[in-house]
N, C-alpha and C positions, 0 to 999 in steps of 0.2 A: 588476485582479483584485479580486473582492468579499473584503469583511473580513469573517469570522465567527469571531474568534477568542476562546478560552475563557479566560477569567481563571482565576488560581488559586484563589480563593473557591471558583468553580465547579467546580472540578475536584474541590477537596477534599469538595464536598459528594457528587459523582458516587463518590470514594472510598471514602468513608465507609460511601456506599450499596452498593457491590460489597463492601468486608469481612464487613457485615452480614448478606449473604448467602450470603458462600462462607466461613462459619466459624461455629465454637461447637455442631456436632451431626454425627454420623453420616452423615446424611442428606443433607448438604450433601457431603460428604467423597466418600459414595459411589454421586456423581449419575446418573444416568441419559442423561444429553442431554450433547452435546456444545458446549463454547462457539468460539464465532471471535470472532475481536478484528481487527478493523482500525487498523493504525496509517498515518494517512496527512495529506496535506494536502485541499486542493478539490475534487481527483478524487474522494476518497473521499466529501466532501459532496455529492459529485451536482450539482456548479454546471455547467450547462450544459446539464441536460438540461430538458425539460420540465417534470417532476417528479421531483425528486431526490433524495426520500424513496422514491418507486418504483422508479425506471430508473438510478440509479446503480448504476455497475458491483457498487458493496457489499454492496447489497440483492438486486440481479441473481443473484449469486455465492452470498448466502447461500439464496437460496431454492432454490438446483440441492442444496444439504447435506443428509445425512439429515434426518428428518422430526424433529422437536423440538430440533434444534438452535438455540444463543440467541446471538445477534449484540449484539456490544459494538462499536460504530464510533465510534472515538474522533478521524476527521479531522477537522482544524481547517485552514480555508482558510491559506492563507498560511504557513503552519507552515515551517520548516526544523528538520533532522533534530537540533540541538541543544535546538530548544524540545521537541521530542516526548522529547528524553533527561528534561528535567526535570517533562516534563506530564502526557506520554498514556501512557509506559513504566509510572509507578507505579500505573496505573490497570488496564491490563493485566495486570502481572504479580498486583494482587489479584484480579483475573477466576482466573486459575486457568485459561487457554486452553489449547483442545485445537488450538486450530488459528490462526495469525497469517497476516495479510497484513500486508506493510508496502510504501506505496511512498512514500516520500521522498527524491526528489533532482533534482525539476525547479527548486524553489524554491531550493537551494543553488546548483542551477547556474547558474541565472540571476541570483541576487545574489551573486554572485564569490565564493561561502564557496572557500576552498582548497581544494582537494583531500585534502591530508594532513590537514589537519582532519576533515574529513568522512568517511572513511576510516578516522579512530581514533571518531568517533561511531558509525558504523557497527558498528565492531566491537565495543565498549562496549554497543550495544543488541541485537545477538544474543547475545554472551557472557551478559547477564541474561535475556532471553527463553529461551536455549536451557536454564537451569537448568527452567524446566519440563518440558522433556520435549513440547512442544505438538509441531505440522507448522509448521514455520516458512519461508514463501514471500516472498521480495524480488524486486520490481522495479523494473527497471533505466530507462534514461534511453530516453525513445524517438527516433525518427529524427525530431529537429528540423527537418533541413533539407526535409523533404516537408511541412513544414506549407502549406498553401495560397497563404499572402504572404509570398512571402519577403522584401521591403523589412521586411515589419513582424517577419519572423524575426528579422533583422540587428538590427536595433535594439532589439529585447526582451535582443536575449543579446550585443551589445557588441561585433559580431566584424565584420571585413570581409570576408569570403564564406563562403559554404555550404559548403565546402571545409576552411575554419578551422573553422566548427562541428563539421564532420562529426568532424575531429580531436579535438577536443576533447571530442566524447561519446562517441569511441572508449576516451580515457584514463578516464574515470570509469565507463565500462561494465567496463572490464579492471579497476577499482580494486572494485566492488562486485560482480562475479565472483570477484574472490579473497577475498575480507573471508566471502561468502557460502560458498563452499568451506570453508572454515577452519573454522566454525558446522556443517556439513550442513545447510545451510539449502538449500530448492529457489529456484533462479534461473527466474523467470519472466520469459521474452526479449521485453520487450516488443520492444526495439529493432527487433530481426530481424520482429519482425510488422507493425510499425505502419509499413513502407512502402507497405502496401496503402494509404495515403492518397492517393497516385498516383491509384490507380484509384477510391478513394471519399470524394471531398470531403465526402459527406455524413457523414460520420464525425468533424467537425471542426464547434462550435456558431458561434451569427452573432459569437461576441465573437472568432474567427479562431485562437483559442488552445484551449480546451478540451473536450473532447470532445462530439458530441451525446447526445440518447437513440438514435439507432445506434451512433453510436463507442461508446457505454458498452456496448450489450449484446456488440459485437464484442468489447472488454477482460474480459469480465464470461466470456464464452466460451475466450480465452487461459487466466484464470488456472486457470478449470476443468480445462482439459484437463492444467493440470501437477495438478494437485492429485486429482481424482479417482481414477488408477491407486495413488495412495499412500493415500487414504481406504480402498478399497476392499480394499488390500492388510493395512490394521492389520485391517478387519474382517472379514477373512479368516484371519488366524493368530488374533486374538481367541478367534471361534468353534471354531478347530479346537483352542484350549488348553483 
């Protein structure tokens, strides 16, 4: 997996710079545009795809959003959901989002974080996101075992059959299903989708792990379709108040 990870230095200064923005005036208070924040690990950096400034799912996703909406993508490759509690959360929450994606939990499941750990991080980082008031959207583990090599499945995630994983991304899907319930947070199934790998290898980059520029616009298209019926619905009583 590529290492792009943000130092705290860095982060603070990225801080510093959204405070400065979203405080001290009126005008800031009573924006116009909507922000989205992504909180994520490599998926959200677009590693895999061609150009992943372009065709990552993140940029994909924010460009389908109302028209001057301002995207904060705060993933950092590698990440687990503990580093994003002390990294990418407070950077987000001075964003002042209207709208979050968050997907982390490939990285935990693959480096044996616990369950019940991840689980109370979990709930830990929508209990603070959910004090804004944003559209707050989590995603779930996807269907490992359709990855295209499965030798090299097994051995990324430590299990002795696709059957053991299968189980095993059943308990962490049910564990961030409920965490997500609890929030009103919307559950975006990756899981349930991304066995279309079966049928589209191409959906999967040459490093056999992470998505292409297909897979991304395919991901990039799920998480819209949770998302849109509820954009479209604030902007609907909005205007009618």
């Amino acid at each position: 997996m590529l290492s792009h990870r943000i130092n705290l230095s860095l982060l603070s200064i990225l801080l510093a710079s959204v405070l400065s923005g979203c405080s001290g005036n009126d005008e800031a208070v009573q924006r116009d545009s909507l922000v989205y924040v992504a909180l994520g690990a490599s998926d959200a950096v677009g590693v895999g795809a061609t150009n992943p400034a372009r065709e990552g799912w993140v940029p994909r996703l924010h460009a389908q959003m109302p028209e001057g909406t301002k995207l904060v993508n705060l993933g950092v490759s590698g990440s687990e959901l503990s580093e994003a509690l002390d990294q990418q959360l407070p950077v987000a929450l001075a964003a002042r989002p209207d709208i979050v994606t968050i997907w982390l939990a490939v990285n935990d499941f693959k480096n044996g974080v616990p369950l019940a750990r991840y689980e109370r991080d979990l709930d830990s980082l929508l209990g603070e996101l959910r004090k804004t008031d944003a559209l707050i959207t989590v995603g779930n583990v996807p269907d490992l075992a359709s990855l295209p090599i499965p030798d090299f499945v097994l051995r990324q995630y430590g299990v002795g059959s696709l059957s053991q994983l299968r189980a095993e991304v059943a308990r962490w899907n049910a564990a961030i299903a409920r965490v997500a319930r609890k929030h009103g947070a919307v559950l975006v199934d990756i899981h349930a989708q991304w066995r279309e790998l079966q049928a589209h290898p191409e959906y999967i980059s040459g490093d056999a792990f992470h998505p292409s520029t297909q897979g991304y616009a395919r991901l990039a298209e799920l998480w819209w379709s949770k998302l849109a019926p509820v954009i479209e619905g604030r902007a609907a009583r909005a205007e009618a108040s």
